[in-house]
N, C-alpha and C positions, 0 to 999 in steps of 0.2 A: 874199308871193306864192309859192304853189308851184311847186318847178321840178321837175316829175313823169316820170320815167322809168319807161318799163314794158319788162322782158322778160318777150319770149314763146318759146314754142318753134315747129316748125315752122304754118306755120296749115291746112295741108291736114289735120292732125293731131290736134292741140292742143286739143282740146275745153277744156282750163282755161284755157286761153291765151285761147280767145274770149270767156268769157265778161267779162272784166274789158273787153277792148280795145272790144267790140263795144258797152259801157255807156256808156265814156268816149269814142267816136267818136260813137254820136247825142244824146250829150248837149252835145257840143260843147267839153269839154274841155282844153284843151292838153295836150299832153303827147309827149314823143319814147320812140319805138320801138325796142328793139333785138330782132334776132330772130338767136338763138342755134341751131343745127338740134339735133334730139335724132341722139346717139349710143350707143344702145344696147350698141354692144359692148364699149364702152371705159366704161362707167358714166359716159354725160357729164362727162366732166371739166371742160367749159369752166363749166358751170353752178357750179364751187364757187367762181369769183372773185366771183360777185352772189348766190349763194342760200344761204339757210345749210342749207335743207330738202335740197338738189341737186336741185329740182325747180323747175318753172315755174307759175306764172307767178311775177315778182316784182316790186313797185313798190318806186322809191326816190324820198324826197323830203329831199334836203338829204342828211344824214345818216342819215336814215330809213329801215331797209329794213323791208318789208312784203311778206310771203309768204300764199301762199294765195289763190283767187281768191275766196271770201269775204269771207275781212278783208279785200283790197285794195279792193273794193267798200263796204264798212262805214266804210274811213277815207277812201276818196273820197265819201262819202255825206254826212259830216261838214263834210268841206274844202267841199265845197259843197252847205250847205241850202237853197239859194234850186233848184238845177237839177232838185229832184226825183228823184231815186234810190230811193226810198220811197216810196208812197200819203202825202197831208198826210192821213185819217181814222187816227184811231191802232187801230179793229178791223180796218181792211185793210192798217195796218201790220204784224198781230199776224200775218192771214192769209199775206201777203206773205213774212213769215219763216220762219213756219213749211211753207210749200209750198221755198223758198229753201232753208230748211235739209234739207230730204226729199232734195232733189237733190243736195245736197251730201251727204249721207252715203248716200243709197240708191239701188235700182234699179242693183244688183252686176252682176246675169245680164244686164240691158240691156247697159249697157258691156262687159262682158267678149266677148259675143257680137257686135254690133255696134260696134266702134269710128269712132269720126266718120276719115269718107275721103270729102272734097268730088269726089275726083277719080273716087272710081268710079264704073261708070256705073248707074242706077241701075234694078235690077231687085229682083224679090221673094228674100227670102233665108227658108229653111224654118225657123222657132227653136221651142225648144219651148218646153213649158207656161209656165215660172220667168219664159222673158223675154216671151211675153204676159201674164200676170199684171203684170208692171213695164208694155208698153203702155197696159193697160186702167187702171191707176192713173194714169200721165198722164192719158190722156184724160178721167178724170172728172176730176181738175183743173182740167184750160184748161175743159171744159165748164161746170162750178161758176164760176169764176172770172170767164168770159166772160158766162156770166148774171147773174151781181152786177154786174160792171160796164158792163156794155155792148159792150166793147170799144173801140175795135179791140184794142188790149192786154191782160193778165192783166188788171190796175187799170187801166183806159180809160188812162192813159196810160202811157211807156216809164216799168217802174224793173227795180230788181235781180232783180226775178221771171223777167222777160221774159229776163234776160243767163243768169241761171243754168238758163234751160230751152232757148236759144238752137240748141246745139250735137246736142239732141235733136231738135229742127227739121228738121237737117240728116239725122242719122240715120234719122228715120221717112221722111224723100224717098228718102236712097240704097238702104234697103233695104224700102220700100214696105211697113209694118210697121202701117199703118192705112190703111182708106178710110173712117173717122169723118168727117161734114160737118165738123165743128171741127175738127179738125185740117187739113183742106183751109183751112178760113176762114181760123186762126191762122196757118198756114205763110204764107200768101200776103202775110199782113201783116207777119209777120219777114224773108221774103225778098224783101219790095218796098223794107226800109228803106234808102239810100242806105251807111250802114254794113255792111250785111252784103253788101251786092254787091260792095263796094269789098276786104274780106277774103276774099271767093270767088274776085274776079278774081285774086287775086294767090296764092291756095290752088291753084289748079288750075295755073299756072303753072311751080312749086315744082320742083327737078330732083331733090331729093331722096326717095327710097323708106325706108320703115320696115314691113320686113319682116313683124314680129310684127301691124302695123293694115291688113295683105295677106289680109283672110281668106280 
């Protein structure tokens, strides 16, 4: 049996943080939570006693430590085949990846320019060309994706697609960065799940500031 620990950093924050936490909470996972705050000035220190990256997120299982919110998603994917973390069609698994891995490595000028801050309030922010160019590729995504499947989800139902695009959800709300009908439709279905309310409640909460995601 697994006994799965996850740190996160702050979650008002934390965009990598969410995505793992936000996969293994609607999927109903066990698992206990530690949340570490990020310190930027001091180069996280506390982060070197659980992370070897000094970064967040990281799962431990047993003796297991698992970093990155990809892999940590890929080995909880594993641990449990029956919960669906994956499309069961092995083309919309392929799909699934490869949109998964986009996010994970791209869409630079999105993040740099908008970073996830649940707590601010949320109006239009002016960005230029690089980080529309990064919108309009999500949105032919969920659009594409939505059409293959139906929805409500990327693949009709929750897997690692839906965690890794999660934290841009929030980003296109705070900084009002589309008025696409699908992204109205998709948002409404991420931020109705009982898992992401449940980490917003406790994101907007947060006494801590991090200055550099103050833009």
């Amino acid at each position: 049996m697994a006994d799965l620990e996850l740190f996160i950093g702050n979650k008002n924050y934390s965009s990598w943080s969410f995505r793992p936490w936000i996969a293994l909470t609607h999927k109903e996972v066990p698992f206990r939570e530690t949340l570490v705050p990020f310190d930027f000035d001091n180069g996280n220190p506390k982060f070197q006693a659980f992370s070897p990256s000094r970064k967040v997120p990281v799962l431990k299982d047993g003796d297991l430590t698992v970093w990155d919110s990809l892999a940590i998603l890929e080995y909880v994917a594993e641990l449990f085949p029956e919960a669906g973390f994956w499309p069961k069609e092995q083309s919309d698994r392929a799909r699934a990846r490869a949109i998964s891995a986009e996010m994970h490595s791209g869409f630079p000028d999105l993040r740099g320019a908008c970073p996830m801050n649940m707590r601010r309030p949320s109006e239009t922010l002016q960005v230029n060309a690089a980080v529309k160019a990064d919108v309009a590729r999500i949105v032919d995504i969920w659009q594409e994706c939505l059409g293959r499947s139906g929805g409500p989800f990327l693949f009709g139902d929750f897997t690692i697609a839906d965690a890794m695009y999660a934290p841009v959800v929030s980003r296109f709300a705070t900084y009002q960065l589309s008025d696409a009908p699908v992204v109205a439709a998709y948002s409404a279905v991420m931020t109705g799940t009982s898992a992401w309310q449940a980490w917003q409640e406790e994101a907007v909460k947060e006494p801590w500031t991090v200055a550099v995601d103050e833009i």
